[in-house]
Structure formats: C-alpha cells, structure tokens
C-alpha positions as CSV (number, residue, x, y, z in Angstrom):
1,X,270.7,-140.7,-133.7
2,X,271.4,-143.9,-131.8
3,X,268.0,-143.7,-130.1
4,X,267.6,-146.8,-127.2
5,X,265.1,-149.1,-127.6
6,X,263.3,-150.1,-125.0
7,X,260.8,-153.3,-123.8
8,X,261.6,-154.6,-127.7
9,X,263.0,-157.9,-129.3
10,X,264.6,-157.0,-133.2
11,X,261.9,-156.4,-135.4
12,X,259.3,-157.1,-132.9
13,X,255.5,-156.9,-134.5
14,X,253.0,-154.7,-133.2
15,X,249.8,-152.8,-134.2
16,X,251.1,-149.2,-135.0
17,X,254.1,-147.9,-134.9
18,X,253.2,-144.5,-133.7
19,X,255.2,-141.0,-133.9
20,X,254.0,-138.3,-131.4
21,X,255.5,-135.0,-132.8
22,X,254.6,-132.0,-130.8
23,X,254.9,-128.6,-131.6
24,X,257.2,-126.0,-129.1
25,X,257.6,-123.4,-130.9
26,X,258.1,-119.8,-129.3
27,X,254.2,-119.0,-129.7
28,X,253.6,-121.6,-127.2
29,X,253.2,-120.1,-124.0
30,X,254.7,-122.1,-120.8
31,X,251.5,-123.3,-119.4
32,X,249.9,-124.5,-123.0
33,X,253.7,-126.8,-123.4
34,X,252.6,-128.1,-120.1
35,X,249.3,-128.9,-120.8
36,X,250.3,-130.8,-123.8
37,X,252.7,-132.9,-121.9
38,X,249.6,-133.5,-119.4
39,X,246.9,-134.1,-122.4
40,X,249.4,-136.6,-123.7
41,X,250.0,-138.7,-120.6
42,X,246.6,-138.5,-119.9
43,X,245.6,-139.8,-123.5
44,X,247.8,-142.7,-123.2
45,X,247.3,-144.4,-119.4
46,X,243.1,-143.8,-120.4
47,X,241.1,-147.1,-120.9
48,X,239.7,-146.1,-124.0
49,X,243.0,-145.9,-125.6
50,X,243.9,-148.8,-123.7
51,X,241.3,-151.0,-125.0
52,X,242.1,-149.8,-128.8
53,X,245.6,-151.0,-128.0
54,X,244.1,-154.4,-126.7
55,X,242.5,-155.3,-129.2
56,X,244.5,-154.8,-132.2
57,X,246.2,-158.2,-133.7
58,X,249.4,-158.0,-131.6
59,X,247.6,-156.1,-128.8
60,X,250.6,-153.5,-128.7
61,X,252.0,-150.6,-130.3
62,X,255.5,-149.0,-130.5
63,X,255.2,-145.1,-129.4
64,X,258.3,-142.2,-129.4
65,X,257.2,-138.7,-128.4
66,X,259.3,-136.2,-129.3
67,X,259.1,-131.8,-129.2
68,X,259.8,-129.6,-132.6
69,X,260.3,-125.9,-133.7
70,X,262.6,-125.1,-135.8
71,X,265.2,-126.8,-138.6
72,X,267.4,-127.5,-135.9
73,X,265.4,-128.0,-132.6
74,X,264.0,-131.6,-132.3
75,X,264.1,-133.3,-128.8
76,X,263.1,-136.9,-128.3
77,X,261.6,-137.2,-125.1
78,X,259.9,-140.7,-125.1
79,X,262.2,-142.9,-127.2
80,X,260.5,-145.9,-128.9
81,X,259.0,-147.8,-126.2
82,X,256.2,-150.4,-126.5
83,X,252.8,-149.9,-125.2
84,X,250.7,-153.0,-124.4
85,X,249.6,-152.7,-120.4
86,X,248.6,-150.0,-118.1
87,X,251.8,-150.0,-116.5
88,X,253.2,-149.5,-120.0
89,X,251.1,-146.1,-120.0
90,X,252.1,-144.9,-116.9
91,X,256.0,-145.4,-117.3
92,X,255.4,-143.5,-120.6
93,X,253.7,-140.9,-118.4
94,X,256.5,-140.6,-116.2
95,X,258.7,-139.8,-118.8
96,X,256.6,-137.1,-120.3
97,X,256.2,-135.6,-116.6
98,X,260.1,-135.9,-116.0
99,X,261.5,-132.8,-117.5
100,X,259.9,-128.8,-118.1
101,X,259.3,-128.7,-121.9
102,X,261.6,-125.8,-123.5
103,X,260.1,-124.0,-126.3
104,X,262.7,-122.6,-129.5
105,X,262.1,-120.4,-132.3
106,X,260.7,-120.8,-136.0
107,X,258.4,-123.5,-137.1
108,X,259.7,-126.2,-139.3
109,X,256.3,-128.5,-140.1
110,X,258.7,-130.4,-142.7
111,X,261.7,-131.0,-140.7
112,X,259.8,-132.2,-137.6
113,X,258.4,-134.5,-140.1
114,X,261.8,-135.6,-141.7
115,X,262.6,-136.1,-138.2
116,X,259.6,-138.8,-137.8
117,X,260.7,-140.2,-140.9
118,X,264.3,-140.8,-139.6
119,X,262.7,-142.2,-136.3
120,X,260.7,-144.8,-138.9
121,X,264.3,-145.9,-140.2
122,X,265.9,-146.4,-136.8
123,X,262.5,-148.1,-135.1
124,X,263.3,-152.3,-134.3
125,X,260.3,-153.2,-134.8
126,X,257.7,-153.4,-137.4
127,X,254.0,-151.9,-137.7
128,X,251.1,-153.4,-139.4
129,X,250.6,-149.7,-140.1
130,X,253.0,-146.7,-139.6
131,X,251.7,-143.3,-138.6
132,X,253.0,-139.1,-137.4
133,X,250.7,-137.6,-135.1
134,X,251.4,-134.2,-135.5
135,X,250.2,-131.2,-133.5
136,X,251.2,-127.5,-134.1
137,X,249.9,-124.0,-134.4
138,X,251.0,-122.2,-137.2
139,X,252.2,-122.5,-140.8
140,X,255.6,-124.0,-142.1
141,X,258.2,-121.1,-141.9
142,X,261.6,-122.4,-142.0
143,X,263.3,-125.8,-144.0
144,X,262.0,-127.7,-147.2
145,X,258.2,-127.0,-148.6
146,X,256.2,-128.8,-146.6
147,X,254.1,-130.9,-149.5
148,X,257.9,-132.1,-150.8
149,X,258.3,-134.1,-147.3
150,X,254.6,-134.6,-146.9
151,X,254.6,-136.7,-150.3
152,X,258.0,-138.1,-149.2
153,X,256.4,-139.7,-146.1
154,X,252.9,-140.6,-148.0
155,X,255.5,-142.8,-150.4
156,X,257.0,-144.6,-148.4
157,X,253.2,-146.1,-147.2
158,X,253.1,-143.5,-143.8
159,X,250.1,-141.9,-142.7
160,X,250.3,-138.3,-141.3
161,X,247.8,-137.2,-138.8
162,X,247.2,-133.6,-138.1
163,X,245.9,-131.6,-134.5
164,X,246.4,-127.8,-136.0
165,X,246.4,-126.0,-132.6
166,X,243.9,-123.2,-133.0
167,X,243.6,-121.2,-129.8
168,X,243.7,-118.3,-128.8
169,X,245.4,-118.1,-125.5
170,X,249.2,-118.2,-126.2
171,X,251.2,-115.7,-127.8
172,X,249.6,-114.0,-130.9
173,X,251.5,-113.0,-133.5
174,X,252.2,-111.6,-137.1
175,X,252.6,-115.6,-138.4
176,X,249.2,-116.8,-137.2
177,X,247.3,-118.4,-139.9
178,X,243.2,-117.8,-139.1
179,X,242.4,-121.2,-141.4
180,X,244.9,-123.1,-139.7
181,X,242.9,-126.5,-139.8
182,X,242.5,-126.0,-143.5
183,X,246.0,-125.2,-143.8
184,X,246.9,-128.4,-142.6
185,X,244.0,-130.6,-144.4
186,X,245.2,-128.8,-147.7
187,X,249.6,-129.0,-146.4
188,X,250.3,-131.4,-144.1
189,X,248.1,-134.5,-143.6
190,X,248.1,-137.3,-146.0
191,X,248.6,-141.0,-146.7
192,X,246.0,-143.5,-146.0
193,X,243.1,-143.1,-143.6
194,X,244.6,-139.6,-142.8
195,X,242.8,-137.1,-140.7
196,X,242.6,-134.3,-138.3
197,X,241.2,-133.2,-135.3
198,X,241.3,-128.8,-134.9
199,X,241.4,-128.2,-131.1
200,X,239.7,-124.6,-130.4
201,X,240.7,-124.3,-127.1
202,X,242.7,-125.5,-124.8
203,X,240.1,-127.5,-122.6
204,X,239.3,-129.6,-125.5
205,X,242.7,-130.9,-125.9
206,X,243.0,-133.5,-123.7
207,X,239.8,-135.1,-125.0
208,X,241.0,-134.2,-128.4
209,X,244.0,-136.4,-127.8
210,X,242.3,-138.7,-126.5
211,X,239.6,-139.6,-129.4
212,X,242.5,-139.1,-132.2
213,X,244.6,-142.0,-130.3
214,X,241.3,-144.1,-130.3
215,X,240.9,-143.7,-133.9
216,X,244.3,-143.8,-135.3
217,X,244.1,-147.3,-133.0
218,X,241.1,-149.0,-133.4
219,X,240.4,-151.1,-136.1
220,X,236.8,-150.3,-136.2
221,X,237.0,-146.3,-135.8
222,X,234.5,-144.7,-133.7
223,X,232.2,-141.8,-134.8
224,X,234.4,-138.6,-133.8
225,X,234.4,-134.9,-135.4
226,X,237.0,-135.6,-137.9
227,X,238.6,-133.7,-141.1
228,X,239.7,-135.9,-144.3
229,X,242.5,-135.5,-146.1
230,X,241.2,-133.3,-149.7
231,X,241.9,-134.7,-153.0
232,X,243.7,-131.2,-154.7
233,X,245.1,-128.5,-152.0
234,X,243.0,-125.4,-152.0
235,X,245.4,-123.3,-149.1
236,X,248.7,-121.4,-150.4
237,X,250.8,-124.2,-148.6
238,X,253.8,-121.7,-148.8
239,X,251.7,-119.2,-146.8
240,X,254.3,-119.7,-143.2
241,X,257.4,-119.2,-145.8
242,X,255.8,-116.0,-147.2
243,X,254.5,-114.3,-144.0
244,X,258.5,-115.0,-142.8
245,X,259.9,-113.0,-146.1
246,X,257.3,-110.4,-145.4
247,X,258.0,-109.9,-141.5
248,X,259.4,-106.8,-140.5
249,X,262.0,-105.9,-137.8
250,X,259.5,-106.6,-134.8
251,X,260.2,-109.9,-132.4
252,X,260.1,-113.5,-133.9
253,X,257.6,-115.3,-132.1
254,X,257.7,-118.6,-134.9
C-alpha cells in the first residue's frame, strides 16, 4: 500500500502500536461519521490519554486511523504517525478534521481487520504490544468469516479491541443485530487483555473513546465498565452473512 511514515526512525520502539479502524458503513448517518471523527480527536489531544501515553516505557505510541465498510472500501486517513506530545495530538487532530468522512455500502468486520493486519506488516516501528481498536454497528456481512481472521490476528500475538456501536439514531435497518455487544465479545474481540466498551448512545461516545484509549494505554488499567473476551462463543458469529442471504429486494443499508 506504500503508506508514509511519519515522525519515525526504522523500527523505532514505542509503547503500542495502535490501529484505529472505524466503521462507515451506509447505516451510519452523516452527522454520527462526524461525530466519530470529533470523539476521536477529542480522545487523543485529552490529558488523560496523554498521560497514559507518558508514562509508558518509551513514552510514545505509533497510531494509523483508518474508515471501513465493505470488502473493498478501506481509506487510511491518519497514516502511522507517532504520538508522544500534545502537539503530537493535535496534528493528528488536524488530519482527522481535514476531510468530510464518506460512508460505502456492506459491512466487512474481517476485511477491515485484514486490512489492520496488513497495516501491522507495513508499520517501521515496533510495539511492546500490538493492538485493532475496532468500532462498528452491525454484524459481518460481506468477505471471509469473521472468527477465521479474528484467530488469524490473535496468532500472530495481536489484541483486538471492540466498540460495537449500539444506537439508535442512525439508519435502522433489516441487518441490525439487537445483541450487538455480545455479537462482538462472542465474534470479534480477542487476543490478550482484549475487551470492549458498547456505546448506547451517541453522547457517550466521546467519553467512551476516551476511557478505552486510557485502558488499552496504561500499564496499570483503571476501573472502567468493560466486557472480556468469553472463553467458547455463544452468538451465531455468521448471523450478518445470514441476515444478507435472507434480505429481500428492499434498499441495502450494510
């Protein structure tokens, strides 16, 4: 993919090398893919997340954000970038303020994370830990299962963190999974340390954002409402694929 790496010497240490992978699919309405952008930049210029970053070994991280929906629809919109100083936050804020988020159809939860996986490959510099923050509101529909990448990632010693998106005021729609949270405990987190944090609505998110960065940082975790990974899955993790077979002729909102 040739992505540019900036602020970085070859293989340069730090904490966390951190994936931001944020859902776009068509159920997202404009003003909720703006407010993820916003929670986002808020999350990383705050001093909480700003001290967890301090005082890690290196006292820096590596951070790429990039947007998902489909197979075929992955847009990197922070490449990787270190994160060490409040001026490191804001420029990182700038970028994620720099362009109108465009949404695209279907919901690939595996390829986004293939992509993160690919990102991994092509990073210069190495993590004491490596770790996908993923956010998204529905079930995987489109691409490979979901557990086949999932274990894939959890393999190769990556942790995959999980915001399941469950609100209510986007666009509603015949894929909408009512469990979502336990769909992703059960699907799509895993590896070590791996959680979740369910954001209900939309006010919470930026607060939501802002206690997962703290925790996937710190090296001493603070108390926060968390979900752990379960041992056996208990949710039909092909659910998204099935509801997509199913679908009759009406508009394809995923």
């Amino acid at each position: 993919m040739g992505l540019i790496t900036t602020s970085a010497n070859a293989a340069e240490p730090v904490d966390v090398e951190l994936v931001l992978a944020v859902d776009v699919s068509l159920s997202m309405s404009p003003d909720e893919l703006e407010i993820q952008r916003k929670g986002y930049a808020a999350a990383l210029t705050d001093p909480q997340v700003l001290k967890a970053v301090a005082d890690g070994v290196n006292g820096r991280i590596a951070v790429t954000y990039f947007e998902w929906a489909g197979t075929s629809s992955q847009h990197v919109v922070v490449p990787w970038t270190i994160l060490a100083t409040a001026e490191d936050a804001k420029a990182i804020a700038a970028k994620l303020s720099s362009a109108i988020p465009n949404s695209a159809r279907r919901t690939s939860i595996s390829a986004a994370l293939s992509f993160a996986n690919d990102l991994f490959a092509e990073s210069s510099f190495q993590g004491m830990k490596r770790v996908v923050d993923i956010s998204g509101d529905g079930p995987n529909n489109q691409g490979a299962p979901i557990q086949e990448i999932r274990d894939t990632l959890i393999g190769q010693g990556i942790t995959i963190n999980g915001l399941p998106l469950m609100t209510s005021g986007g666009y509603s729609s015949f894929y909408d999974v009512k469990n979502l949270d336990r769909y992703y405990s059960d699907c799509v987190i895993g590896g070590p340390g791996a959680f979740m944090v369910p954001v209900n609505e939309w006010e919470q998110f930026p607060d939501a954002i802002r206690r997962k960065l703290v925790l996937e940082l710190a090296e001493k975790p603070t108390e926060v409402p968390i979900v752990r990974v379960v041992a056996e899955p208990l949710s039909d993790c092909m659910i998204g694929e099935k509801m997509w077979r199913n679908r009759g002729w009406g508009t394809d909102m995923r």
